[in-house]
N, CA, C and O of each residue as an XYZ file, in Angstrom:
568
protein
N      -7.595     20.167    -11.219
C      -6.577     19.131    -11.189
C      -6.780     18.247     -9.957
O      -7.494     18.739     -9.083
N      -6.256     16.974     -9.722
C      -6.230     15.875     -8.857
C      -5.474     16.338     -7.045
O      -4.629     17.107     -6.587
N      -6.184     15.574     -6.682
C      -5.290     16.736     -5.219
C      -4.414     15.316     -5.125
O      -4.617     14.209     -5.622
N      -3.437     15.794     -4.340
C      -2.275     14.532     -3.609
C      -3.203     13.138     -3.119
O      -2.820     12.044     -3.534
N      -4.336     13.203     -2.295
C      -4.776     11.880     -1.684
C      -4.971     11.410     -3.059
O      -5.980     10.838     -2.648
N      -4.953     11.116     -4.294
C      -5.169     10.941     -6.129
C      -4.140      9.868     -6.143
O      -4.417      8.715     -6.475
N      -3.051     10.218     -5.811
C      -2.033      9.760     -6.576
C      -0.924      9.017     -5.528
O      -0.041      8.231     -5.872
N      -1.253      9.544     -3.986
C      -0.451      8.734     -3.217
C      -0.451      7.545     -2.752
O      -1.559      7.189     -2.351
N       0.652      6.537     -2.617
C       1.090      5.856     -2.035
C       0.260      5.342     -0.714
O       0.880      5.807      0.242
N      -1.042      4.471     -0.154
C      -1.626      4.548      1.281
C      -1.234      3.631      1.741
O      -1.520      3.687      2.937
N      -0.518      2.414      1.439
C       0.155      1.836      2.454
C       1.291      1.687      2.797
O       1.926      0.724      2.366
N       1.854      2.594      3.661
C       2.951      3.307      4.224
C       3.464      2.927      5.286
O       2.900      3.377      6.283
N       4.494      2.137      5.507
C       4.917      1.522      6.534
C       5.987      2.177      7.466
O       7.118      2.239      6.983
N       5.808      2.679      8.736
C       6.420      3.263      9.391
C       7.542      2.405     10.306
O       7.211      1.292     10.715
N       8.926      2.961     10.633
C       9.656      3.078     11.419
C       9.800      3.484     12.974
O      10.446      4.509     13.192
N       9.321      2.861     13.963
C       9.287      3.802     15.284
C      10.810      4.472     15.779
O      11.960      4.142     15.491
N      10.310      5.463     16.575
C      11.439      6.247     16.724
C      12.834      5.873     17.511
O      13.906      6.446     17.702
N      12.159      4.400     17.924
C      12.976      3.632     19.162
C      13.505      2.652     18.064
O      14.319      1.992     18.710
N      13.519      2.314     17.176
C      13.532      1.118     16.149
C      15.396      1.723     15.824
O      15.918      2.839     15.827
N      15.790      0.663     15.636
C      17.481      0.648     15.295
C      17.757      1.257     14.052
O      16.809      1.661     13.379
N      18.938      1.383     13.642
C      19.040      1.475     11.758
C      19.081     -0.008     11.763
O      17.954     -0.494     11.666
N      19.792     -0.644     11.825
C      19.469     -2.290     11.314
C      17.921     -2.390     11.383
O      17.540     -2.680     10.249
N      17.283     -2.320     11.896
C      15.841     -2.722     12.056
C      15.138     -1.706     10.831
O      14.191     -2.213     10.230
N      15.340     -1.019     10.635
C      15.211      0.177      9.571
C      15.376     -0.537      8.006
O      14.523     -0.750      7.144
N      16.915     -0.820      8.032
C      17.521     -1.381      6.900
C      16.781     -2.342      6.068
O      16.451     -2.377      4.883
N      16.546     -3.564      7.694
C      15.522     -4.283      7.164
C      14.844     -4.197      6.446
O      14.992     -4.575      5.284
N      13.559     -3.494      7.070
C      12.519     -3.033      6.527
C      12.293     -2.612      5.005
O      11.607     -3.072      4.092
N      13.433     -1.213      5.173
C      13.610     -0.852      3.623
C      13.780     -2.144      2.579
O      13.095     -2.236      1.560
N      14.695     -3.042      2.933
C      15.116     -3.989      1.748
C      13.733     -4.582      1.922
O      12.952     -4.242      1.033
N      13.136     -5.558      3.050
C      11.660     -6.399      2.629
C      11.042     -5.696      1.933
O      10.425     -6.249      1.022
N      10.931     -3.953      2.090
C       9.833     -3.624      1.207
C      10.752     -2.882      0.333
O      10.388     -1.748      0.020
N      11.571     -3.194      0.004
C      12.546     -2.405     -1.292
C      11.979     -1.140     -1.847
O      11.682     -0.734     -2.970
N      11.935     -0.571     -0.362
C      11.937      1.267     -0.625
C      13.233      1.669      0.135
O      13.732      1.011      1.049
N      13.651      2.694     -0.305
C      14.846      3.951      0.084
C      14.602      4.399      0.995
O      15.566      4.614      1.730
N      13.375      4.762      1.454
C      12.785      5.531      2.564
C      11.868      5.244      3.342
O      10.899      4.728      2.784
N      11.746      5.457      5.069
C      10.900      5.173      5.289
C      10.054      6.219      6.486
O      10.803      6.769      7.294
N       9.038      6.409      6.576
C       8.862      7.777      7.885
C       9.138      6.816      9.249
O       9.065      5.622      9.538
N       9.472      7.994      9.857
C       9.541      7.432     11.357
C       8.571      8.192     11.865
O       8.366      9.376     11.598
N       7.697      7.193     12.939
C       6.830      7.400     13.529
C       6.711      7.295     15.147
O       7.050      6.192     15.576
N       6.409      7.976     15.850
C       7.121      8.004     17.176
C       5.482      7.130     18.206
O       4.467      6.640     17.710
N       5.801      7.237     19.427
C       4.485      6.336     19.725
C       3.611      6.728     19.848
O       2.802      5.928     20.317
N       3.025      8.246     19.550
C       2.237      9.346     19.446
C       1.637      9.300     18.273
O       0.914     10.234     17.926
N       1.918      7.778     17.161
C       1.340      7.891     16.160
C       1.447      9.764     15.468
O       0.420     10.314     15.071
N       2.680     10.417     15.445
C       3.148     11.502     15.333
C       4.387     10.999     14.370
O       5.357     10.296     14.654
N       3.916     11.748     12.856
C       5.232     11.864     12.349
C       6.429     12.882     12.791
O       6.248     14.058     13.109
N       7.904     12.095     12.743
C       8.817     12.271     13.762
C       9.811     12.623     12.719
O      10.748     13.317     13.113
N       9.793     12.222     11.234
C      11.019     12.333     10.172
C      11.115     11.263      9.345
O      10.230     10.409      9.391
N      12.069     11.147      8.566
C      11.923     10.410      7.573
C      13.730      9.799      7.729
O      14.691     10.568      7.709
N      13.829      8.364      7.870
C      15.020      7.982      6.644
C      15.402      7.337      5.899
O      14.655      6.557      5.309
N      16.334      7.395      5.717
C      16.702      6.780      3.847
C      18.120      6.270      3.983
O      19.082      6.497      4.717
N      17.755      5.264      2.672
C      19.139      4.520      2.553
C      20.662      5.110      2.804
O      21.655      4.522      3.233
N      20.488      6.533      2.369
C      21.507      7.359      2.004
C      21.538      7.804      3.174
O      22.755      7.988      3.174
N      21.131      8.234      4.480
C      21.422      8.386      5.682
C      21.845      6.919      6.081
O      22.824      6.896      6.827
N      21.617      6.385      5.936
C      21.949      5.089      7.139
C      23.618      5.062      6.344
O      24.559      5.234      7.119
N      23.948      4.854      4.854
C      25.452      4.886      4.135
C      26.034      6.117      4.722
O      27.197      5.812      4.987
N      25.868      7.108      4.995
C      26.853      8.967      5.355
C      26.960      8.507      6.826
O      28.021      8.295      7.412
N      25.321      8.338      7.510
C      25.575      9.357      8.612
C      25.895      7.954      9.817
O      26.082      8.277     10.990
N      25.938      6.432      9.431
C      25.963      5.769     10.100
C      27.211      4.647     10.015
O      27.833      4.084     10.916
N      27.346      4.532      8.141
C      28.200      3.378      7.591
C      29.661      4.261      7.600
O      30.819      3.981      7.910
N      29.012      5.406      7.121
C      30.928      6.092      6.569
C      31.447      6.401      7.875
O      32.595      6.022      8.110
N      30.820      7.014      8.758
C      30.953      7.698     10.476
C      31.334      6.414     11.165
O      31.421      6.620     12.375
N      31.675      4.771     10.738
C      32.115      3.858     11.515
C      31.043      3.724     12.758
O      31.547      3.111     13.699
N      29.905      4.078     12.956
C      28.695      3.992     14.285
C      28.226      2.465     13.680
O      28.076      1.888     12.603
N      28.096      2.209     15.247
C      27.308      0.686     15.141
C      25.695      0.582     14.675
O      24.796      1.047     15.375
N      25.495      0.010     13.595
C      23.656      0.426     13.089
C      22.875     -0.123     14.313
O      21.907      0.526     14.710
N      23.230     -1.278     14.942
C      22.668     -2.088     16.207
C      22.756     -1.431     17.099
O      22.805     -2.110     18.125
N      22.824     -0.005     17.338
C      22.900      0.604     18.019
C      22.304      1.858     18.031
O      21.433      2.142     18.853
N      22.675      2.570     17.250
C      22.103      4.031     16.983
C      20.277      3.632     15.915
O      19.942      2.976     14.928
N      19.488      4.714     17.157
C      17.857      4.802     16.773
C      18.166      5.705     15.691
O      19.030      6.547     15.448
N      16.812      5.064     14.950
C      16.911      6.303     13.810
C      15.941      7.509     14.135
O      15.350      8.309     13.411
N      16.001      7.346     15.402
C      15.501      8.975     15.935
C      16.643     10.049     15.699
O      16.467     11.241     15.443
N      17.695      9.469     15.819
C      19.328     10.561     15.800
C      19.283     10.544     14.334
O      20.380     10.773     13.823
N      18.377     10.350     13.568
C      18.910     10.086     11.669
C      18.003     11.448     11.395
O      18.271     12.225     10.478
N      16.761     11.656     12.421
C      15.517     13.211     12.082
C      16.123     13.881     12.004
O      16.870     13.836     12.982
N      16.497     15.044     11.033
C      17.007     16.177     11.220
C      15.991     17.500     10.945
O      15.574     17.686      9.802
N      15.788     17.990     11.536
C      14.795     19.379     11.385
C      13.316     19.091     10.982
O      13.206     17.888     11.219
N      12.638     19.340     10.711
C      11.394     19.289     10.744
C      10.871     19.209      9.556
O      10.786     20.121      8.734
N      10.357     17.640      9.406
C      10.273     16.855      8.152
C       9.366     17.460      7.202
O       8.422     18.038      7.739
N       9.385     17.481      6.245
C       8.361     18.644      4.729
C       7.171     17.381      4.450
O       7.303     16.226      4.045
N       6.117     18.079      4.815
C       4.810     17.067      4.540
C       3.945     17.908      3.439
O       4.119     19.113      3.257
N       3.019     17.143      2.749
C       1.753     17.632      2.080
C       0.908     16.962      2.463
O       1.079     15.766      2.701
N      -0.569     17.774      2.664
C      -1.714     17.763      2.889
C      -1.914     16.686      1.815
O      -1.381     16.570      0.711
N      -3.044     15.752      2.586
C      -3.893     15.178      1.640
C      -4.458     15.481      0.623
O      -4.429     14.927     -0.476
N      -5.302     16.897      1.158
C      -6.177     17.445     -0.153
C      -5.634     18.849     -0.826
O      -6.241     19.784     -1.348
N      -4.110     18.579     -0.572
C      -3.749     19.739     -1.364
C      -3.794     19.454     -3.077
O      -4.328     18.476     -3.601
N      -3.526     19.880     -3.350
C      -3.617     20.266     -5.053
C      -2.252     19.796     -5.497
O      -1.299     19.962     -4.735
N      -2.079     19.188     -6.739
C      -0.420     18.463     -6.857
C       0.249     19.797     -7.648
O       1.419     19.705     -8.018
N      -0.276     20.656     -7.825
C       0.402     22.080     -8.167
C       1.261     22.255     -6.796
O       2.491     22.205     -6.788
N       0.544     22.444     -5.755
C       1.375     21.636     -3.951
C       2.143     21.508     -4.251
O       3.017     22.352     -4.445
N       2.177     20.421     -4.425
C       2.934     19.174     -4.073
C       4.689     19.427     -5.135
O       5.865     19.088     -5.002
N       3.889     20.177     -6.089
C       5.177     20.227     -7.155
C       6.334     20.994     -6.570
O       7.513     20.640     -6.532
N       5.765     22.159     -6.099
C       5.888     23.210     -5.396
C       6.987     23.047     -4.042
O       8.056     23.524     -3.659
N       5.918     22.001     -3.589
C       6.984     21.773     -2.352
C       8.228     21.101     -2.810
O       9.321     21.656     -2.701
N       8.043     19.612     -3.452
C       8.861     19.486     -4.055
C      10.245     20.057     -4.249
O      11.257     20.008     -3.550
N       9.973     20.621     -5.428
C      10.835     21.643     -5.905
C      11.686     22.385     -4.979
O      12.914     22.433     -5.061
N      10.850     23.054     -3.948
C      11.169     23.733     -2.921
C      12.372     23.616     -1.913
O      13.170     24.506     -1.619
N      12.318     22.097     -1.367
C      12.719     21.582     -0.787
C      13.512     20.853     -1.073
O      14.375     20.500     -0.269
N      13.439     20.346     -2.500
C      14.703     19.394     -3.186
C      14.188     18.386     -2.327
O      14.553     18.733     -1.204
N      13.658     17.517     -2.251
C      12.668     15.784     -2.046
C      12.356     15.400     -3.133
O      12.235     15.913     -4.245
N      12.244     14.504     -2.737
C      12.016     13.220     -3.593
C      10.844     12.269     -3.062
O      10.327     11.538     -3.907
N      10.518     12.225     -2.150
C       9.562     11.958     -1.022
C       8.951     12.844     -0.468
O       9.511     13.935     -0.359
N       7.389     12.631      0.145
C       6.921     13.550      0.596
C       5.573     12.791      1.454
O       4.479     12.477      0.987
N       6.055     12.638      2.785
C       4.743     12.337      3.679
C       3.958     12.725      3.124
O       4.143     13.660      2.345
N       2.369     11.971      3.365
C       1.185     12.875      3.223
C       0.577     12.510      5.042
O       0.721     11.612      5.872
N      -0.117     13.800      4.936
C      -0.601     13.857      6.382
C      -1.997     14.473      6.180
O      -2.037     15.543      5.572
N      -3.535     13.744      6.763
C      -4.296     14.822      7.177
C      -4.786     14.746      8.500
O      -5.099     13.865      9.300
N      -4.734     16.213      8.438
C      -4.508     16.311     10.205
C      -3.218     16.176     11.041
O      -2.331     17.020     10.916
N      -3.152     15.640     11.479
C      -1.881     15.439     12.322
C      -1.154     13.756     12.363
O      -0.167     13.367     12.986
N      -2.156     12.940     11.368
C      -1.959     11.731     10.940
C      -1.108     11.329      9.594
O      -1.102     12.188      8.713
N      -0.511     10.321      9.387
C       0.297      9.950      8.291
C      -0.804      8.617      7.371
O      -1.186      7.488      7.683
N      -0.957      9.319      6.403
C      -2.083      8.679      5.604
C      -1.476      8.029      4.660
O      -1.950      6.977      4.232
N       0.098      8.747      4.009
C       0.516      7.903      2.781
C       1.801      9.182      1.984
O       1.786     10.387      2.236
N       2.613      8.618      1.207
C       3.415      9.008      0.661
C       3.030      8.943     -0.842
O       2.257      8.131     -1.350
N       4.032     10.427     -1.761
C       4.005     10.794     -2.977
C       5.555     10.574     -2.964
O       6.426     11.106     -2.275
N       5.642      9.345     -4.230
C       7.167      9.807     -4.297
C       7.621     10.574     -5.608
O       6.778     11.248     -6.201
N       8.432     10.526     -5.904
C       8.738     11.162     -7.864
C       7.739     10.201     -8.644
O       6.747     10.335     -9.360
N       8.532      9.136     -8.123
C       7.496      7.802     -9.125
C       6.399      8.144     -9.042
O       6.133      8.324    -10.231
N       5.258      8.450     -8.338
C       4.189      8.524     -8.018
C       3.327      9.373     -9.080
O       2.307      9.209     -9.750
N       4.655     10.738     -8.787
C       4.174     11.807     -9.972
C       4.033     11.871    -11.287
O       3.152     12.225    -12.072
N       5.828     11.156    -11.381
C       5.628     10.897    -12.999
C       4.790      9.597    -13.499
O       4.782      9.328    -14.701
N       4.283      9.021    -12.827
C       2.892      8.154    -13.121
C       1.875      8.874    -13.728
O       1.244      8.486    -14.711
N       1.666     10.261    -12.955
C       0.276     10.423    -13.328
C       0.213     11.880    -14.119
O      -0.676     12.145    -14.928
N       1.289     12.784    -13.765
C       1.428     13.861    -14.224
C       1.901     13.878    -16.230
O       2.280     13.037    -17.045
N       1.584     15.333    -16.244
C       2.061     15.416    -17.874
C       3.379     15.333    -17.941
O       4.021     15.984    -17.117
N       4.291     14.285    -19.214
C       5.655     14.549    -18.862
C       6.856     15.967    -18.877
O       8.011     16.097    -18.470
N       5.682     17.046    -19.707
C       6.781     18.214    -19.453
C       6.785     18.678    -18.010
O       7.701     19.463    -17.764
N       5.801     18.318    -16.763
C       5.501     18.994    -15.416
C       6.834     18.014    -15.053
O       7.936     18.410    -14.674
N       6.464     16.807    -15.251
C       7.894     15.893    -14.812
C       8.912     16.053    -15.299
O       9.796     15.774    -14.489
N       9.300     16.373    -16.251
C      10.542     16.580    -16.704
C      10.983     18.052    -16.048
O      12.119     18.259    -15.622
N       9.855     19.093    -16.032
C      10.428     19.748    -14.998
C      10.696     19.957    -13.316
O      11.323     20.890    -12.815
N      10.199     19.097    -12.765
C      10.204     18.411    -11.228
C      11.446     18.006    -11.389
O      12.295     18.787    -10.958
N      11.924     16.766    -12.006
C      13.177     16.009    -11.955
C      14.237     17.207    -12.364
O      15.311     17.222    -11.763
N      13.982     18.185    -13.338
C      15.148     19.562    -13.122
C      15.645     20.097    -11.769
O      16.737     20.265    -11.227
N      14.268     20.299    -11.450
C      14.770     20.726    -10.197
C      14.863     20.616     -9.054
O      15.207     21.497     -8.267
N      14.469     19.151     -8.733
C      15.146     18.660     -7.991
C      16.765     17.855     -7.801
O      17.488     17.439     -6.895
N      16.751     17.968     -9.337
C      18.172     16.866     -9.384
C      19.150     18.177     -9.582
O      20.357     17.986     -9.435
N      18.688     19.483     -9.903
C      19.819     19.983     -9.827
C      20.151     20.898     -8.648
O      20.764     21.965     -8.688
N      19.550     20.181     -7.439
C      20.156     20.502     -6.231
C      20.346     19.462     -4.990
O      19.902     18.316     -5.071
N      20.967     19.887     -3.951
C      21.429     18.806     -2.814
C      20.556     18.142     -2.528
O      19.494     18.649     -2.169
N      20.701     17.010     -2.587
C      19.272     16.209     -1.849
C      18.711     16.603     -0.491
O      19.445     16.894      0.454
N      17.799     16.601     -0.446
C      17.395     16.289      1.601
C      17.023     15.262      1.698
O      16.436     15.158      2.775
N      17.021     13.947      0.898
C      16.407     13.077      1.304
C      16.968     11.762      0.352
O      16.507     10.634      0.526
């Protein structure tokens, strides 16, 4: 089967860790994605966020977005896949983790993202139809 570098996403536009949520927001809408990694100046992935953090943890909480980095948005230690892992991986983690997104990293570098879309692009639709089970029938992390 196809490993993850197959099917991912390589131009991946990062967030620095000093970068605002407004500056974030931005971003997401120019490139009308949900998510974006944050990348710290270590060229070191740092976490990931998403529309749905900036609405909970910034809009509903009354915090100023012009204010708060979306370094305070990282929470725990972001779920990556290997480039040349195998999308059996990738399903895996997936699943695992309840994402929807999934850095790819080789080495200690950020090469590109797998999102659902990505998968159900290329995968058989019963593997997708079972990915979207189980991820949708639990809490998001992302």
């Amino acid at each position: 089967m196809a490993s993850v570098r197959e099917i991912m996403t390589e131009d991946t536009t990062c967030v620095q860790e000093t970068d605002t949520v407004v500056e974030a927001a931005r971003k997401m809408r120019d490139l009308k994605v949900g998510a974006l990694p944050i990348c710290g100046q270590d060229d070191r992935l740092k976490g990931m966020v998403t529309d749905r953090d900036v609405a909970i943890q910034v809009v509903a909480e009354g915090r100023d977005p012009g204010s708060v980095k979306v370094s305070e948005l990282a929470q725990g230690e972001v779920v990556t896949i290997g480039a040349d892992d195998s999308l059996e991986e990738l399903l895996r983690t997936m699943s695992q983790y309840a994402v929807r997104r999934v850095p790819v990293i080789d080495g200690h570098r950020l090469v590109g993202i797998v999102s659902q879309a990505d998968v159900a692009r290329r995968l058989p639709q019963d593997m997708v139809g079972e990915l979207v089970n189980l991820i949708s029938g639990a809490p998001s992390n992302d």
